[in-house]
N, C-alpha and C positions, 0 to 999 in steps of 0.2 A: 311442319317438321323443320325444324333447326341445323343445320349442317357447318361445323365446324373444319374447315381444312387447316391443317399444321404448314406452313409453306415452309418453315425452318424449327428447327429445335436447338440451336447452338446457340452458346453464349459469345461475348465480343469478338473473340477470334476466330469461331468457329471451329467446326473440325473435318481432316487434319488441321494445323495449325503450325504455320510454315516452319520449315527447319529442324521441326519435334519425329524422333524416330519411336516414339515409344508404340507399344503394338494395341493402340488405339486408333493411332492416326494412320498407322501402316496397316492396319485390318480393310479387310478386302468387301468386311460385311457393308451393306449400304445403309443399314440400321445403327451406324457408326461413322455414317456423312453427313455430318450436321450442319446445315446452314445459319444465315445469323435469325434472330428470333422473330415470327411473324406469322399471323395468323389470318384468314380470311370465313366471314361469315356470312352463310345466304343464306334465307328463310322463304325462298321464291319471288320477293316481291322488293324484295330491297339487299342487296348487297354492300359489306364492308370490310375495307383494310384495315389493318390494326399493325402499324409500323412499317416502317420502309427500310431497311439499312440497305448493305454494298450488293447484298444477291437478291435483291428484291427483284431484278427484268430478267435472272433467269430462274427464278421461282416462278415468276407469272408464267413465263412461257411455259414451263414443264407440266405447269398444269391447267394450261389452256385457259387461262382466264382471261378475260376480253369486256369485262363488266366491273365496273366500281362505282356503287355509286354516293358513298362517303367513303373516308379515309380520318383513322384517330392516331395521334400521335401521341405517344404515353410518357416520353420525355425524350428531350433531344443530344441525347449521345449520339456518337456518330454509326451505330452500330445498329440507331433505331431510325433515324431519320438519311441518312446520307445519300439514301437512292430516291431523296426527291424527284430528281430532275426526270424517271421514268414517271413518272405520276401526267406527265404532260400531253402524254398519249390520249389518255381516256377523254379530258373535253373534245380533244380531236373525233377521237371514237365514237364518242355518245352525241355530238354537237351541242354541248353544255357544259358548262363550267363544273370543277368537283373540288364539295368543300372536304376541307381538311381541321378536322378537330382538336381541340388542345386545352389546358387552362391559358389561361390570361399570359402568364410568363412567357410558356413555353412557345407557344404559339405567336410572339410579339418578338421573341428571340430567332425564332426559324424567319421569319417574315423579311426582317429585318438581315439576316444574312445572306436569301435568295429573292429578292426585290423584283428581280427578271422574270419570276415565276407567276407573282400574285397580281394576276390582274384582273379585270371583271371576263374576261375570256377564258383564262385559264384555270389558275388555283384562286379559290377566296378562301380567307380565314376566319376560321369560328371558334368562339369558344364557348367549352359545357362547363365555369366556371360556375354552377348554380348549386354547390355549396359550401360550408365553411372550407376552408384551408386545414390541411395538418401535417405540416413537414414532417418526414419520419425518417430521421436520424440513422437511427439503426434497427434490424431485422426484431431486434425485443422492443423497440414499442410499437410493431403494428397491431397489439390486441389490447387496443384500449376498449372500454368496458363497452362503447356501443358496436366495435366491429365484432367482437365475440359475439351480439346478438345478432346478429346479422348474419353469423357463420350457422348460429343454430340449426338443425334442418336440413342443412345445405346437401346436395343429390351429387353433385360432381363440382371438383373444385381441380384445375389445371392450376401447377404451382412450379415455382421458380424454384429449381432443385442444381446446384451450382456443381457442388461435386459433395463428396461423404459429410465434409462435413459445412458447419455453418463457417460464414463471418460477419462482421460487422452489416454488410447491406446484402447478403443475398442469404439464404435459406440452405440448407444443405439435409442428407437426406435422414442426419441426425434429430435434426429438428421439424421436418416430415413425419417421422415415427411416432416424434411425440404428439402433433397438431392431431393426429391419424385417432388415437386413442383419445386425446380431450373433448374434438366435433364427429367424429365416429362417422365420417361423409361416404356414402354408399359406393362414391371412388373419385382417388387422387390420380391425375394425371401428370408426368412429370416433364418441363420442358426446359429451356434455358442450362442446358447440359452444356458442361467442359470437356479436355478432352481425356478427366480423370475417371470418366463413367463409363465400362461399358458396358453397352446394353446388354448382351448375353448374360454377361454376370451379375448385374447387377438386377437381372431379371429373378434371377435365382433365389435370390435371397430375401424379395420385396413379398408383403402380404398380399394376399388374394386382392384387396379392393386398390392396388396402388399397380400402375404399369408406366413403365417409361416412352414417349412419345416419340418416331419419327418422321422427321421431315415428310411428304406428300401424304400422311394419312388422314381417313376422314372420321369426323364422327358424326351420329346424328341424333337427338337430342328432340323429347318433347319441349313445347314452347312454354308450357307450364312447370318445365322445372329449375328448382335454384340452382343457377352454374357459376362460380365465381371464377374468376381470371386473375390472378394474383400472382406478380414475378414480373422479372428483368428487370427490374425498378431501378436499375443505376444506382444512383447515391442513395436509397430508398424516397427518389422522390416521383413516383411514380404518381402520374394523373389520376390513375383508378384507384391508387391507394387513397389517393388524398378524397380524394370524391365519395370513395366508400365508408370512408373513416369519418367522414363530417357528416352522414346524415341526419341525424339526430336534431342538425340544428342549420336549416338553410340561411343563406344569408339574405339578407332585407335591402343591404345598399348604401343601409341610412344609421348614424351611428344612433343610438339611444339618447335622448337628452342629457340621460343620468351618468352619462358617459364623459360628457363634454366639458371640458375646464373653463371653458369660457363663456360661462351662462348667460354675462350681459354684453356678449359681442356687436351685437345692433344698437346697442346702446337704449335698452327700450326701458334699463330703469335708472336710479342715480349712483354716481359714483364716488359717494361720499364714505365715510367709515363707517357709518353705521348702517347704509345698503350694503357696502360690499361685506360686512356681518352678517348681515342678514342670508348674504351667499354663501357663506362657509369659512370668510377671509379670517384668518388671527384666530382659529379653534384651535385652541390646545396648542400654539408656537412655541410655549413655554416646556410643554412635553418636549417634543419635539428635538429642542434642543439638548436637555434633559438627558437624552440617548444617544449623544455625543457624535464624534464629528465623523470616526469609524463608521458608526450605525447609517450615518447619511449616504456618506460615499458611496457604503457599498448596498446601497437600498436604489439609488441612481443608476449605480450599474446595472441591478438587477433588473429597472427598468427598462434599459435597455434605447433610451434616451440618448439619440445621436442632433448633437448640435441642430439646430431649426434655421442659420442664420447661411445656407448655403453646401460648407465644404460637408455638414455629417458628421462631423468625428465626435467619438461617446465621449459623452459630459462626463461620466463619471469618472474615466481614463482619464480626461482632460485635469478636473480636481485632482487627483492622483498623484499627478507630477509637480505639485506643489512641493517642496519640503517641509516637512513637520517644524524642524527647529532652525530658525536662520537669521541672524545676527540683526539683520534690516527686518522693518515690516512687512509685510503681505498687502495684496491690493486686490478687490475686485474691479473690474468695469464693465459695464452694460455698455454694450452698443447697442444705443438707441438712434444710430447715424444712417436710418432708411432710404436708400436715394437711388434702389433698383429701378429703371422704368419697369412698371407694370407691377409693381410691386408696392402695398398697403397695409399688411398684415400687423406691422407693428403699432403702425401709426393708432388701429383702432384698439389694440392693447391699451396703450398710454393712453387714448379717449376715454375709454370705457370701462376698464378694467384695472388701474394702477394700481391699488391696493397690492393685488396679487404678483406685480410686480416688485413692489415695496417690500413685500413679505418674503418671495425667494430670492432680493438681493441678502437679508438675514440668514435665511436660514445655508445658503451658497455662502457668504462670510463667512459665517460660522466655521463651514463644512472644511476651507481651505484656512483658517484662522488669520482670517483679515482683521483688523478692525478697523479700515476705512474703503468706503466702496463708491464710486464716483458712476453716476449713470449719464454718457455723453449723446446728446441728443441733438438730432439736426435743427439745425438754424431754422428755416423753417417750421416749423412745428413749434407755433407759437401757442395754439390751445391748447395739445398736446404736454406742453411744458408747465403751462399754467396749473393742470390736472394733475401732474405729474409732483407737482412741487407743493400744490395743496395735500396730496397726498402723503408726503413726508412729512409735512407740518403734524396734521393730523397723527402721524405712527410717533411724532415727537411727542405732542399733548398727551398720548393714551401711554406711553413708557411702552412702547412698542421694538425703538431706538434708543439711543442714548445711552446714557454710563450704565444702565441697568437694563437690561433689552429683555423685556417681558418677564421682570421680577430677577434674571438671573444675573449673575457678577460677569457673564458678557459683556464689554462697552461695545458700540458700533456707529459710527458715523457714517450718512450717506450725504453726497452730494451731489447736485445736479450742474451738468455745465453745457453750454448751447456751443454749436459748431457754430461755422458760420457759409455752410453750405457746398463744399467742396466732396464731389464725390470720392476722390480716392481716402478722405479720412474714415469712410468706411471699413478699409483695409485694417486690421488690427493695431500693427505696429504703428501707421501711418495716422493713426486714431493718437495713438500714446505720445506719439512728436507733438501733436496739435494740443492733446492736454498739458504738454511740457511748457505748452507756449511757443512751440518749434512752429516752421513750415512742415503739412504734410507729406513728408517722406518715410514711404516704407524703410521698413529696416533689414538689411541683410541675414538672415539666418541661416543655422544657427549664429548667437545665442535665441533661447526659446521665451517667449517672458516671463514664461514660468520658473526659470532662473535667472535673467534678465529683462525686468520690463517696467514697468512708470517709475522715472527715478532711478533706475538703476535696481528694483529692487522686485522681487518675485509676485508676477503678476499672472491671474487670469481674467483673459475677455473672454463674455458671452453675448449672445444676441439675447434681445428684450424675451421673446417665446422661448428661449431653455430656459432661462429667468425663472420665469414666470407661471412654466407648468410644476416647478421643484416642489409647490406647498401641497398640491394636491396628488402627487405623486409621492410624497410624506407620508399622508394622510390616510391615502387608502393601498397603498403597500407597491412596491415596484413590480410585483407578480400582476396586481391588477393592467397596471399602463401594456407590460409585457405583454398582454393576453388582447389588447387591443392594436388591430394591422396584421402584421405578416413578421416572420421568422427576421431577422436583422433589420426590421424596417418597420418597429414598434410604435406603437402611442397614436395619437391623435397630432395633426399637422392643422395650420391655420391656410388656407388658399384662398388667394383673392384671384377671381375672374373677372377679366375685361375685354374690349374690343365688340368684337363683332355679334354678341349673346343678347335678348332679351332684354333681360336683367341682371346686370354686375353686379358682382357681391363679394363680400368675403364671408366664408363657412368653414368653419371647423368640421375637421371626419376623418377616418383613419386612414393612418396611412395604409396605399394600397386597393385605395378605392378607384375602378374604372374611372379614363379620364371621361368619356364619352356620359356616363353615368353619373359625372362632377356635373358635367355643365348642361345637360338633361335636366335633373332634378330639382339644383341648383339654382341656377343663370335662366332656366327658361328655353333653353337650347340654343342650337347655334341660330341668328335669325335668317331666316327665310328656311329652315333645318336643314339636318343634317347635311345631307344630300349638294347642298350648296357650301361646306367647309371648302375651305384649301389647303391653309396649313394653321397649327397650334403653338405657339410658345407655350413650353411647358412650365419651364419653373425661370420667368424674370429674363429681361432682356437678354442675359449672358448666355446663356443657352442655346445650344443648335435647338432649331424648328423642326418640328413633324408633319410630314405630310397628312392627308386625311385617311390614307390608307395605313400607316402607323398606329394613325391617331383613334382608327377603330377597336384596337386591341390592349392600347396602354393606359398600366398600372401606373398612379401618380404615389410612386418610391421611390426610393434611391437607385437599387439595385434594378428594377422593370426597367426608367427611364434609362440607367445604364445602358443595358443591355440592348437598346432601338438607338444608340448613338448620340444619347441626348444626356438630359442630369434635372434632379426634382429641383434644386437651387433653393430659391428661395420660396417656392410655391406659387410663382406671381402667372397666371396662364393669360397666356395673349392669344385670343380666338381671333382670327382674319379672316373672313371669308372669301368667295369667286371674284367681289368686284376689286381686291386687294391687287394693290401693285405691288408682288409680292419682291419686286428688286429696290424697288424704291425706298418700301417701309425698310429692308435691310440696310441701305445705303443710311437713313436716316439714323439707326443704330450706331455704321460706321462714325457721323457725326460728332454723335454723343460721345462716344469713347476716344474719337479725335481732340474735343475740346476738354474733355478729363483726364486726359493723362497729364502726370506732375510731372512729365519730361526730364525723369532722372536718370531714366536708361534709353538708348539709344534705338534698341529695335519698335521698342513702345511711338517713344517720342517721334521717330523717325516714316515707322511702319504702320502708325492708326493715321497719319494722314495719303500717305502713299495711298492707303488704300479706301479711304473715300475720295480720292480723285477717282482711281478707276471704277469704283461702284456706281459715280455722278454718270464715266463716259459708259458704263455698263446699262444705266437706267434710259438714255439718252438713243441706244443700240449703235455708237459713233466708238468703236471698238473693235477690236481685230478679234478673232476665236480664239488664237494663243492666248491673249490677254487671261482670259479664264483662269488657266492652269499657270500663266504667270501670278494673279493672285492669289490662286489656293495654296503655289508657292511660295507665296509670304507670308502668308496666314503659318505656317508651319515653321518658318521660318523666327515668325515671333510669339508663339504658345514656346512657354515652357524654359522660352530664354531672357524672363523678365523678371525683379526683384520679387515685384506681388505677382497676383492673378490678374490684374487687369490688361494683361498683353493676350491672355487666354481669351477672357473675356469680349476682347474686339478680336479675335481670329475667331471663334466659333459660331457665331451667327453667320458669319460670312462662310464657312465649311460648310454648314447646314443647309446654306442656299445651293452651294455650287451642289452637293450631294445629292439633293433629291428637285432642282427646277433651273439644275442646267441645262434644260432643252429650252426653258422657255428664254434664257439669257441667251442661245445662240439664236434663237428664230429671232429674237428683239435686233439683234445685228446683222440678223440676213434681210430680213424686211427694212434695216437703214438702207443698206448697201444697194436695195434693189432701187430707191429711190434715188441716188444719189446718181 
């Protein structure tokens, strides 16, 4: 037998719900004290919670509960999760840790903001991320065509019933009546009530098979019958929703081949014109262009294609802001000016793949009406350039380029131009001084270059991978890219792994793929496994680091990485493991961004060396403890007040250290001290 306890039935504010005199909240009846939402289930042999909000420890006590032994978290508004901190009881209670369940997000998002909590003592974090994803918007698209089968049947369904009627994310009892008659379910349960319902009345007027729920009731329930649970879903992004809504089609981990834009990323066949033909390169470009510069933009957008070269921002947006009609010419430029530590993704682009490169400098001209596109590639990248410039030759010979670009009255000229190895020419603007023939300095903005930029004249820069996915994203329609990754954090990403794995590598796969499950499947795992990580660079030098407790949970996206205090960057993962001096390799970063900055602004020039001194006396443990918080001091000090992002960039690896192994930076200076 199944037992279902209600420990609340109230929506975010509950009910009463302060200050409100209306005679729902001032009803004396107790079937009109609603708690915030949350449910507990025992079947004799396993017990579980299903959300925690602000009444969670006086629901537990009222109803004598004293046993958990999972805990599911359905999304983390604060009205679902905010009574974490009682959850800390039960490994006390049971003398074992309790795991607490979630998707990948949510559960990497909660972790990440109660750090004090998850430790192999207390809370550990897990996630039932085992299948596809389906963000749901609003209350009408939860009955996509496999959750209707799924409803079939069904014996008893408890539902999110907000007040009479519906809105945008929650259910109301409008749209109850109607679900009531279409799955005909033996009975509706009604929970996540306002303080517009009340129960006497609204008792009245509901069908025999629908009752409204309160707080401490139980039910109990054969084990063999269909019960769904559906409501309080927040934005409608409820975990169960999404879990129930993907069945249809679990996920694997691994993208498809036939998925993957970059078929010869290993380089394992040639990359000449007539291989990369043979892959798909130059089908149909002449269509393509054919359906004009509109049809492309907004075909990018639809992809859903955010920048690859770091910041994220949609390519298609980006094209946008060009002006159609403007006195001066138009420019594209590739940044091909790779010079991330830890970072590779491009370099094997231009190896292995140029063609494809060649092909969405065209079809991106086209899109912003360039007719000259300059691709600047770092000095280094001597092969790279070689390939790179065969490859243009080649889109010359075939009329690929040139005054007539694949048969049509398009002209387009591309050129190739070598840096000469200066990391801040990565910088966009700082990129366009150095094609000007300037020293690289960033440039003040606003102006954007989109209205001011090479020359003085309307420019956009892309990094080599937005480039480069543009043809096959053409080709097989922006819905398709859409459909692969997670809701704002679309397509396919290129990731190179290094450090402390196996086997390094670079792999293409969606974005939103486990990072843990990148370099598993990938790299071979971490060496000596798992168990011996310490911490991950996620995405390229510039990024704060993740611990290994982080690192168990996180989604390698924009938005996951965000949201664990980190950023997907450029994709580049630096794996360290236990014998890692984890102050040292930091300090060694500080270096780098010591000796690259172009010393035009003063917090930069002044405050990347400032602070590899202290990282040196940090590494050394020949340090005071204030020192610490005097440099997390200046790391703050210089994010945010520097022309580029490179002042970001040397503050956050250093944030990242102090945030999650400043203990071991203080013991490194109590064990000087004790010697001294």
């Amino acid at each position: 037998m199944l037992r279902v306890t209600v420990l609340g039935c109230g929506a975010s504010l509950g009910v009463p719900v302060i200050g409100c005199k209306c005679n729902i909240c001032t009803s004396q009846s107790n079937y009109n004290k609603r708690t915030r939402s949350s449910i507990y289930i025992d079947d004799d042999n396993s017990q579980i919670l299903i959300d925690f909000g602000f009444d969670i420890k006086d629901q537990l006590i009222r109803e004598n509960i004293q046993k958990v032994d999972a805990a599911i978290l359905t999304h983390d508004h604060a009205d679902h999760v905010s009574g974490i901190d009682n959850l800390r009881v039960f490994p006390f209670l049971q003398n074992k840790p309790l795991a607490i369940f979630s998707d990948h997000d949510t559960i990497s998002r909660t972790v990440a903001r109660n750090q004090y909590l998850f430790t192999p003592e207390k809370l550990i974090a897990k996630s039932i991320d085992f299948f596809t994803k389906c963000t749901i918007n609003t209350i009408e698209q939860l009955f996509q065509k496999n959750l209707r089968i799924f409803l079939q049947g069904i014996k008893v369904w408890i539902l999110d019933c907000i007040a009479y009627k519906s809105n945008d994310h929650h259910a109301g009892l409008d749209k109850i009546l109607q679900w009531n008659k279409e799955f005909n379910p033996h009975q509706i349960l009604l929970t996540n009530m306002n303080h517009f319902i009340d129960y006497h009345e609204i008792l009245k007027i509901l069908p025999s098979n629908i009752k409204p729920l309160y707080d401490g009731i139980s039910l109990e329930f054969n084990k063999k019958e269909t019960i769904a649970i559906l409501g309080s879903s927040g934005s409608g992004k409820s975990t169960l929703l999404r879990i129930i809504n993907g069945l249809e089609s679990p996920t694997t981990g691994e993208l498809k081949n036939s998925d993957k834009v970059f078929a010869n990323l290993s380089g394992q066949e040639k990359c000449d014109i007539v291989s990369s033909k043979q892959r798909g390169d130059w089908d149909n470009t002449k269509d393509l262009i054919n359906k004009g510069r509109e049809w492309i933009i907004e075909e990018i957008k639809k992809s859903g294609l955010r920048g690859r070269g770091g910041a994220g921002f949609p390519t298609g947006t980006k094209w946008s802001f060009m002006p159609k009609e403007h006195p001066k010419p138009s420019y594209l430029v590739v940044n091909a000016d790779e010079s991330e530590p830890g970072t590779c993704k491009d370099r094997d682009i231009l190896r292995y793949e140029p063609h494809k490169l060649v092909e969405g400098c065209v079809l991106a001209s086209f899109a912003i009406n360039a007719h000259t596109c300059y691709i600047y590639i770092r000095g280094e990248f001597y092969n790279e350039a070689s390939n790179i410039q065969r490859a243009i030759d080649e889109a010359y010979a075939a009329g690929f380029i040139g005054p007539n670009v694949c048969g049509t009255e398009y002209r387009l000229d591309i050129y190739l131009h070598r840096g000469a190895g200066a990391y801040i020419c990565g910088e966009e603007t700082a990129l366009l001084e150095s094609l000007e023939g300037n020293k690289g300095f960033p440039r003040l903005k606003p102006p954007f270059p989109a209205s001011f930029g090479l020359y003085g004249c309307p420019t956009t820069i892309n990094n080599v991978e937005s480039i480069a996915v543009v043809p096959t994203i053409l080709r097989r329609g922006g819905e398709w890219f859409a459909s692969l990754g997670k809701p704002n954090n679309t397509g396919t990403k290129v990731f190179c792994i290094s450090g402390h794995v196996n086997k390094p590598c670079n792999v293409e796969e969606a974005l939103g793929i486990p990072l843990r499950e990148l370099i598993d499947h990938y790299a071979g795992g971490v060496r000596g496994g798992w168990d011996n990580l310490k911490a991950i660079i996620p995405g390229g030098s510039s990024v704060p680091l993740l611990p290994k407790l982080l690192c168990e949970e996180a989604n390698m996206d924009f938005d996951s990485l965000k949201a664990l205090g980190s950023a997907l960057g450029t994709g580049g993962i630096i794996v360290m493991d236990n014998s890692t001096d984890i102050i040292y390799a930091i300090a060694r970063l500080s270096k780098f961004y010591m000796h690259e900055s172009c010393g035009q602004c003063t917090p930069c020039r002044e405050g990347t060396g400032w602070m590899w001194r202290i990282m040196m006396k940090l590494v050394r443990g020949q340090a005071q403890i204030e020192e610490i918080d005097q440099l997390l001091d200046t790391t703050k000090m210089i994010e945010g007040r520097t022309i580029c992002a490179l002042g970001d960039a040397a503050a956050w690896p250093i944030q990242g250290l102090i945030r999650h192994f400043r203990h071991e930076i203080e013991d490194r200076i109590k064990n000087y001290s004790q010697f001294m």
